[in-house]
C-alpha positions in Angstrom: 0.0 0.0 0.0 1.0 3.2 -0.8 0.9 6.4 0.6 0.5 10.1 -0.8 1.9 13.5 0.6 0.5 16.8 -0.2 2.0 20.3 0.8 1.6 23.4 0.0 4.1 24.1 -2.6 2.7 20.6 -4.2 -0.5 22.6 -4.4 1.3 26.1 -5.8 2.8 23.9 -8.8 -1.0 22.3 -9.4 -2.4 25.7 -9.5 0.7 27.5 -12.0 0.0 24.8 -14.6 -3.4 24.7 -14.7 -3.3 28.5 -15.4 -0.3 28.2 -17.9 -2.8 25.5 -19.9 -5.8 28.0 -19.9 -3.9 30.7 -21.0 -2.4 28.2 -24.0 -6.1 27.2 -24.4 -7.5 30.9 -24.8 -4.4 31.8 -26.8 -5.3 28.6 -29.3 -8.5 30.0 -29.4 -7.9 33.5 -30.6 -5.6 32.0 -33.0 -8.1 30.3 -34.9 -10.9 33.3 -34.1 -9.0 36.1 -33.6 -11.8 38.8 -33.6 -15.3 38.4 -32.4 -17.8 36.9 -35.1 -21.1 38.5 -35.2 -21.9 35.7 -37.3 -21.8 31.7 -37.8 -22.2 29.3 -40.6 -23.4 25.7 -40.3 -21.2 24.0 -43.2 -18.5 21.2 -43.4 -15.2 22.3 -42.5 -13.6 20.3 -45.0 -15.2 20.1 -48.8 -13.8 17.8 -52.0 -14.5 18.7 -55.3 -13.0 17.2 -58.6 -11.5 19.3 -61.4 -13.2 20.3 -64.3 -17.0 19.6 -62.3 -18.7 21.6 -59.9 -19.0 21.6 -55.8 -21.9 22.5 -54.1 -21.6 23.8 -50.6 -24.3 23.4 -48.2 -24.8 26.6 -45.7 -26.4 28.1 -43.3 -25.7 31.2 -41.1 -27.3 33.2 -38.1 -26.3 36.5 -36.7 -25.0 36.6 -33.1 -27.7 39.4 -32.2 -30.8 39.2 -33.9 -31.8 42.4 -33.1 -29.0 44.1 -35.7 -30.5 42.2 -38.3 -33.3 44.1 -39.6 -35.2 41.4 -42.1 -36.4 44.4 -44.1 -33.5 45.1 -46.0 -31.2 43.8 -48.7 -28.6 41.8 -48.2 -25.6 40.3 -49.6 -23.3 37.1 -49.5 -20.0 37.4 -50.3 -17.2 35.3 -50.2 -13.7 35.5 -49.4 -10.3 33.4 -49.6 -7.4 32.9 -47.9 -7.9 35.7 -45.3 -11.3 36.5 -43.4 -10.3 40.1 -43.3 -12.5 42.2 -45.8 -11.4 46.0 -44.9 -7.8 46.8 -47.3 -8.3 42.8 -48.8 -10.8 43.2 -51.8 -8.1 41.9 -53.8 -9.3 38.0 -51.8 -12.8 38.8 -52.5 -13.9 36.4 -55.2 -17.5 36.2 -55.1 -20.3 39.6 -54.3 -24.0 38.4 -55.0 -24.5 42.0 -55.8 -21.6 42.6 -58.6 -22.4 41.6 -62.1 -18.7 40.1 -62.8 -17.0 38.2 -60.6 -13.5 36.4 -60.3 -14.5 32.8 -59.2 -17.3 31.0 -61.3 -19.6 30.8 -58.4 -23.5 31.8 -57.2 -25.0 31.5 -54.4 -28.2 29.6 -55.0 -29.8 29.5 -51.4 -32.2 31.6 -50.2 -30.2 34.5 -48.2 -33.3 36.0 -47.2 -34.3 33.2 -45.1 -30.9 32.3 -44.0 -29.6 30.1 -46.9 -25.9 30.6 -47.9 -26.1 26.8 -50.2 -23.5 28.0 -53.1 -22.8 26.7 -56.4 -18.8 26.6 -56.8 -18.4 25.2 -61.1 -15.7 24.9 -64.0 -13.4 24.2 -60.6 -9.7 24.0 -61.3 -6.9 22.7 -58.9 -5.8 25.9 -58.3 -8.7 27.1 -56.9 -7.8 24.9 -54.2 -7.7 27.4 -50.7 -9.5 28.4 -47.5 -13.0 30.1 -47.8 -15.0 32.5 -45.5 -18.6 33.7 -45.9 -19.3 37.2 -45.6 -23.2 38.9 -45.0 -24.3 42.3 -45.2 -27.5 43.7 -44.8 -27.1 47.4 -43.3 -26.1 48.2 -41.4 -25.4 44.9 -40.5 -21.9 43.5 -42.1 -19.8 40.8 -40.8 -17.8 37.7 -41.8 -17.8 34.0 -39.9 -14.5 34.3 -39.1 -14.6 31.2 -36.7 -16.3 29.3 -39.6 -13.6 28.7 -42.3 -14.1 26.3 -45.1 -11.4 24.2 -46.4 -12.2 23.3 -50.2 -9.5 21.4 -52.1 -10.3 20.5 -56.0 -8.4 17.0 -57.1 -7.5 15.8 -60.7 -8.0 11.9 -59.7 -12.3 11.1 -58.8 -13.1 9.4 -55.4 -13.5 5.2 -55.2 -16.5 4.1 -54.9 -17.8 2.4 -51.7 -18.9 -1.2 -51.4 -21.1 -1.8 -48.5 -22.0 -5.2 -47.4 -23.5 -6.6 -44.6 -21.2 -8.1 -42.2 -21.5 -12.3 -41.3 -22.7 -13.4 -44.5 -25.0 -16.8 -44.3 -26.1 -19.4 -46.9 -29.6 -18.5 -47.5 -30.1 -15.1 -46.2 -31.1 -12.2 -47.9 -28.7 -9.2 -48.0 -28.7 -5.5 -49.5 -24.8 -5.0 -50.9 -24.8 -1.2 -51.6 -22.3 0.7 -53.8 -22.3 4.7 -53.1 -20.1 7.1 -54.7 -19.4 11.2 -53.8 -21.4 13.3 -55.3 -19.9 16.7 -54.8 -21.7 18.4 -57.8 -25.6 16.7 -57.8 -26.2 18.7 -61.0 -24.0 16.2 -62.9 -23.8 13.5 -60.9 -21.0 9.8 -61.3 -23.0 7.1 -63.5 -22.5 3.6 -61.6 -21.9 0.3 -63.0 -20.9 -3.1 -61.1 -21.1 -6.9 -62.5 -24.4 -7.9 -60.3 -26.9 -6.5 -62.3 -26.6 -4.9 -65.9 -28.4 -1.0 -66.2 -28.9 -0.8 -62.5 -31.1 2.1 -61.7 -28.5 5.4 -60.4 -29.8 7.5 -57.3 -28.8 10.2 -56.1 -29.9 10.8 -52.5 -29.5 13.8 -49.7 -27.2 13.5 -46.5 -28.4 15.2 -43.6 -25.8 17.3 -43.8 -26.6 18.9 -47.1 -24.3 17.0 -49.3 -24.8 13.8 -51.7 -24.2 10.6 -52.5 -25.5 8.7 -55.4 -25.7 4.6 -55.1 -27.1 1.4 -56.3 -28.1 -1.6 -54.6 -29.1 -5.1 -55.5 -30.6 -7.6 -53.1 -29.7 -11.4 -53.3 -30.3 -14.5 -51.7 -27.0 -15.8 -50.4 -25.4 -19.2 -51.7 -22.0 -21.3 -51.4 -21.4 -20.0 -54.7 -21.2 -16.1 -53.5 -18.3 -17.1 -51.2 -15.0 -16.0 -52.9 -17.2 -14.0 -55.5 -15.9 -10.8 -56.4 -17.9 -7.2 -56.3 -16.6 -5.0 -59.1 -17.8 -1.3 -58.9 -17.2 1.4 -61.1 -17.6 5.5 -60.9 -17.7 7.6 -64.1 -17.7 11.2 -63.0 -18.5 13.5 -66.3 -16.7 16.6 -66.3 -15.7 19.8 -68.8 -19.5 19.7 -69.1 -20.1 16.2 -70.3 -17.5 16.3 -72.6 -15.5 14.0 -70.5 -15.4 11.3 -68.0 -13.0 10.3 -65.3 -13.4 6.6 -63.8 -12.4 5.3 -60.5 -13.0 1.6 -59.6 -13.5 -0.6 -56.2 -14.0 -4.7 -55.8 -14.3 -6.4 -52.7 -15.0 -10.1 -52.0 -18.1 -11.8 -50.5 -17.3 -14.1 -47.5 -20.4 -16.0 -47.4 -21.2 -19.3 -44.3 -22.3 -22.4 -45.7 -22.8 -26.0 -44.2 -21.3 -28.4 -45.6 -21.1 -29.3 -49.4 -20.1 -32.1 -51.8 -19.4 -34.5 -48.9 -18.4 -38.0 -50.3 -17.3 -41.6 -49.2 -13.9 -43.0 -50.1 -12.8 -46.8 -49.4 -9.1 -47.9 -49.9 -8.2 -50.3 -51.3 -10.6 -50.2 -53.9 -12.9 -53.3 -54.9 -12.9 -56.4 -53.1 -11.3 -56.9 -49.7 -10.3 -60.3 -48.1 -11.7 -61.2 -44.6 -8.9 -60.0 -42.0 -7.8 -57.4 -44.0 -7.4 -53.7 -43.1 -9.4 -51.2 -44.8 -9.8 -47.3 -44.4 -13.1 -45.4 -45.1 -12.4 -41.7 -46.0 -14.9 -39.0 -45.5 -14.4 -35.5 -47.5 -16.6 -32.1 -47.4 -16.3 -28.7 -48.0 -17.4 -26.6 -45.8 -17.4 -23.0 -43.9 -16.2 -22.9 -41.3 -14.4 -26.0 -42.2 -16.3 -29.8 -40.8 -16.2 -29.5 -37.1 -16.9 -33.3 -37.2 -17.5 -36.1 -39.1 -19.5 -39.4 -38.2 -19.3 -43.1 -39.5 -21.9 -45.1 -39.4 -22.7 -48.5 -40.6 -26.6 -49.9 -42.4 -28.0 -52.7 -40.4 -31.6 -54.6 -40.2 -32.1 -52.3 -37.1 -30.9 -49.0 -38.8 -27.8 -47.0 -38.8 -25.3 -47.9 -36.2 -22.6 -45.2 -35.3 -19.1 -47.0 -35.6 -16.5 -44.4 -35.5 -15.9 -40.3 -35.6 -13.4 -38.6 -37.7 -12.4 -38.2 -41.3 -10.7 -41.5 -41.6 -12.1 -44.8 -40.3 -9.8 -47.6 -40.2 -11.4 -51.3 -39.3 -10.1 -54.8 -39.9 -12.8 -56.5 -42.2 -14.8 -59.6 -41.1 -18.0 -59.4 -43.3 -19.0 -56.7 -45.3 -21.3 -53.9 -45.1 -22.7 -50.9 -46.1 -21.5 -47.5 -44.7 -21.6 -43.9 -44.9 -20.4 -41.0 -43.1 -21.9 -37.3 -41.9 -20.1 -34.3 -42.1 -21.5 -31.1 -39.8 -20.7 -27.8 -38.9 -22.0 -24.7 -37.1 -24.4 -24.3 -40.0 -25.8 -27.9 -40.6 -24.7 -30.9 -41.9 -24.6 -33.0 -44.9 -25.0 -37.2 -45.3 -22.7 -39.0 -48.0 -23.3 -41.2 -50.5 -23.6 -44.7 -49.0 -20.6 -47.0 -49.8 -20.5 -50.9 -50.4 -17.7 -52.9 -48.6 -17.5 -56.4 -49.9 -15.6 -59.5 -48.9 -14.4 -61.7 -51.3 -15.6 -64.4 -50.1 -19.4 -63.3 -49.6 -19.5 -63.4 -53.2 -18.1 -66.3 -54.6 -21.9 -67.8 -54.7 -22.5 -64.8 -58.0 -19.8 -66.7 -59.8 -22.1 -69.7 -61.5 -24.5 -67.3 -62.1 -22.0 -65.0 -63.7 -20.4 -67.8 -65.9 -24.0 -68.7 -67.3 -24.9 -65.1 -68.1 -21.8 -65.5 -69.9 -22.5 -68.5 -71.8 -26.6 -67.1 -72.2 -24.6 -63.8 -74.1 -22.3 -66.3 -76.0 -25.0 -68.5 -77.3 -27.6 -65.6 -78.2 -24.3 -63.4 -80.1 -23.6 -67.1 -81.9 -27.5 -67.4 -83.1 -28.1 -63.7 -84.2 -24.6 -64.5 -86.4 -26.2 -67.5 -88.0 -29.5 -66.2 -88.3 -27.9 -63.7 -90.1 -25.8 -65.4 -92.4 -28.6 -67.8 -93.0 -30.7 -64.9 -94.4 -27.5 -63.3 -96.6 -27.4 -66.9 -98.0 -31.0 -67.1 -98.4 -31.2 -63.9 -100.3 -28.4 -64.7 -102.3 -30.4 -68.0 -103.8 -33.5 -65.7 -104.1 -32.0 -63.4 -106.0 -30.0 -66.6 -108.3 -33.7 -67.7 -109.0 -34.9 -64.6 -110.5 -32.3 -64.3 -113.1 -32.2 -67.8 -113.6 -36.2 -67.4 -114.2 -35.8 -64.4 -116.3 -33.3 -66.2 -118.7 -35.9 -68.6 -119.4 -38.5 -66.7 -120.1 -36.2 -64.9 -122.6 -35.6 -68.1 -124.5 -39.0 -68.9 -124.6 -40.1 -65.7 -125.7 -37.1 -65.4 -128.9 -39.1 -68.6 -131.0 -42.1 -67.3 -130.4 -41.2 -63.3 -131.3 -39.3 -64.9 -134.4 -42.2 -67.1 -135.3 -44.4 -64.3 -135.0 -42.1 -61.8 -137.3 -42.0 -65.1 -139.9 -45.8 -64.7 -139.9 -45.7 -60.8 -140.7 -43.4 -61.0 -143.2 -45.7 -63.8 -145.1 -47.2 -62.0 -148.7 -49.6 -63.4 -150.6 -49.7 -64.2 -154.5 -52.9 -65.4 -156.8 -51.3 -67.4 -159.8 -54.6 -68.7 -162.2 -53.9 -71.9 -164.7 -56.0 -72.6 -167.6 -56.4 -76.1 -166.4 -56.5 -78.7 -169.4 -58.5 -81.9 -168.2 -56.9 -84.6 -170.3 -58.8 -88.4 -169.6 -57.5 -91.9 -170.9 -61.5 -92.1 -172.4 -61.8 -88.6 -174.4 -59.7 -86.2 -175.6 -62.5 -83.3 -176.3 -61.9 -80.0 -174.8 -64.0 -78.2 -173.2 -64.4 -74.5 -174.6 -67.0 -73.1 -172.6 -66.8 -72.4 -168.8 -63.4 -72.9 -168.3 -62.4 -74.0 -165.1 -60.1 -71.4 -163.2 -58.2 -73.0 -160.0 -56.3 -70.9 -157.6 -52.6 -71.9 -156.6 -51.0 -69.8 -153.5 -47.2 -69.6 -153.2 -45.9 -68.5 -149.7 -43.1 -65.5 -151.0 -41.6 -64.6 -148.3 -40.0 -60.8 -147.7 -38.0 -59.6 -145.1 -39.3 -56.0 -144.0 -36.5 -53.7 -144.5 -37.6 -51.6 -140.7 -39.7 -51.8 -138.5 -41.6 -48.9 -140.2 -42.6 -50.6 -143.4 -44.3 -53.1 -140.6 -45.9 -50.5 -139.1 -48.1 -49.4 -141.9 -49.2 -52.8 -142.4 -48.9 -56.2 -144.3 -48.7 -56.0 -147.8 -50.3 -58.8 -149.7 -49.5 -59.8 -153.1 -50.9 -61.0 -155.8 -49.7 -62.9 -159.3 -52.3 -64.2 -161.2 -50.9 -66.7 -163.9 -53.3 -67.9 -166.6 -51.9 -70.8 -168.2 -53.6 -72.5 -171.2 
């Protein structure tokens, strides 16, 4: 245990140093607001913007005494850089809402009347790049927020985009991943684009704080294949008016909890196993978290009986049996294929029964092979026949044609003899009424084509008179 003394000069020192860090604290103080403000803006002290867009600068201001600033009246917004002196410093003043020209490319697009300094700050360049006080005046009320500077700094290179995803990602929950982007100038806003959905729809939304931000979202059902998967997101700011973009890209990678997946059964060796011997039953899964556990068990006439735990199962074989294994995590689990363990010698009884399937195969091959050639054979004579058949009929059919062609070609000829009739008995003639009798000859005439045949048989006639 320890014990602390005071005295008085203890308590002197306490005292000197807490009034040396006031006075450093008042001193600090002045420093950064050296005169009395008789006004204050409600803005960010620190502002972005990107070259070659625009920046708009949310404001707000009251005056510290009310009663000096008569409503009735006009009033002004200026703005100054650099220095928050106005008296002998025009030369800083960049921006008078009364003055038809001014140096800086700005307006103020608030309402001042109601206490609205919002100002439009376009065609920014990286060397307008400075510190920036606001300045009212409404008579005879004139003063500048001296305690209120704003820090603006214009950049060449555009902001990444932000992926937002929920955090402990599950198999088969549904999730809102987000991708937002700074939106200094909402008048041209970035355009976004990411690989989970083609033309997702842009939106530009307000912060509390008077800025934006534009974003899209897609909602998806979470799977084992969205682990590893990786979020590309992509910001296309337009600037010099639309004439040109600038790009700035983010990814991130989905973690995504499953149970376990693809879980399998492994035995080794491999086919069959001789009673006595040792076998080892593997069990594989993916999973995550990785398989916390994995279960063997083994098919009986009662059910499943749990044999062993762990990936591999080692066991000297007596009979066989069926088995399979269970693989589980914190998510769930997942049951194997099941897996046939065989002795050899439980299955010498399939071998007859195998060798006459064999023979049954053999003997059916062997009769569709002679079927076969039987009907090859069998066409073969068929088709012998019909020639054979043909040939014959040709034959038959030349005579015949040839007889028939003899017939055509036949002409007729009328020869007429003056027949004499001469008897042993009497030699008188007879002179009145003689007799005529008709001999035909056969002449034959071969037809010189087949077109003299085709206008018809000719028939002719000699008639011979003979006295």
């Amino acid at each position: 245990m320890f014990t602390v003394k005071t005295s008085p000069e203890l308590c002197v020192n306490m005292v000197i140093v807490g009034m040396l860090l006031m006075v450093l604290f008042v001193s600090g103080a002045l420093a950064t607001c050296p005169d009395e403000a008789a006004v204050f803006i409600n803005a960010s002290k620190k502002l972005e913007a990107l070259s070659g867009s625009c920046l708009q600068i949310p404001c707000s201001f009251r005056p510290k005494e009310e009663q000096k600033f008569i409503s009735t009246r006009k009033i002004i917004g200026v703005w100054i850089k650099n220095q928050s002196q106005f008296d002998g410093n025009q030369n800083n003043v960049i921006f008078n809402s009364s003055a038809a020209v001014n140096i800086y490319p700005m307006s103020i697009t608030g309402n001042l009347s109601q206490r609205d300094c919002t100002t439009l700050f376009c065609n920014l360049i990286t060397t307008y790049t400075d510190t920036y006080f606001f300045r009212v005046e409404r008579e005879p009320f004139k003063a500048t927020a001296s305690c209120d500077p704003l820090q603006i700094t214009v950049r060449d290179s555009p902001w990444r985009p932000n992926i937002t995803i929920p955090g402990d990602l599950k198999e088969k929950e549904s999730v809102t991943i987000t991708c937002s982007a700074l939106t200094p100038c909402p008048h041209s806003p970035p355009q976004l684009t990411w690989n989970l959905q083609q033309d997702s729809h842009n939106k530009t939304e307000e912060n509390t704080d008077g800025s934006f931000t534009t974003k899209i979202q897609q909602n998806i059902t979470l799977s084992d294949t969205h682990d590893g998967k990786k979020i590309n997101c992509s910001a296309r700011y337009p600037v010099n008016q639309g004439k040109d973009t600038k790009t700035a890209e983010t990814e991130e990678t989905l973690s995504v909890s499953y149970a376990p997946k693809d879980t399998s059964a492994s035995i080794s060796p491999s086919g069959l196993v001789s009673a006595g011997s040792w076998v080892n039953l593997t069990c594989s899964s993916r999973a995550k978290p990785p398989v916390s556990n994995f279960t063997w068990f083994k098919k009986s006439r009662d059910g499943a009986v749990k044999v062993s735990e762990g990936e591999i199962y080692s066991f000297n074989v007596t009979d066989g049996g069926v088995y399979y294994c269970v693989a589980t995590n914190d998510l769930g689990n997942q049951t194997s294929a099941e897996i046939n363990v065989t002795v050899g010698g439980d299955t010498l009884w399939l071998l007859p029964g195998v060798i006459i399937g064999i023979i049954v195969l053999l003997l059916i091959i062997l009769l569709c092979l002679i079927i076969f050639v039987w009907s090859l054979k069998s066409k073969q004579q068929t088709q012998q026949q019909i020639l054979i058949q043909i040939n014959e009929e040709q034959k038959v059919d030349e005579p015949a044609s040839k007889k028939e062609e003899e017939e055509e070609n036949i002409h007729y000829g009328e020869i007429s003899f003056s027949t004499l009739a001469y008897e042993a008995s009497s030699n008188s003639v007879r002179d009145s009424g003689q007799q005529q009798h008709t001999v035909y000859a056969q002449i034959k005439k071969r037809e010189k084509s087949l077109k003299q045949r085709a206008h018809g048989q000719e028939e002719l006639y000699a008639e011979v008179k003979k006295k």
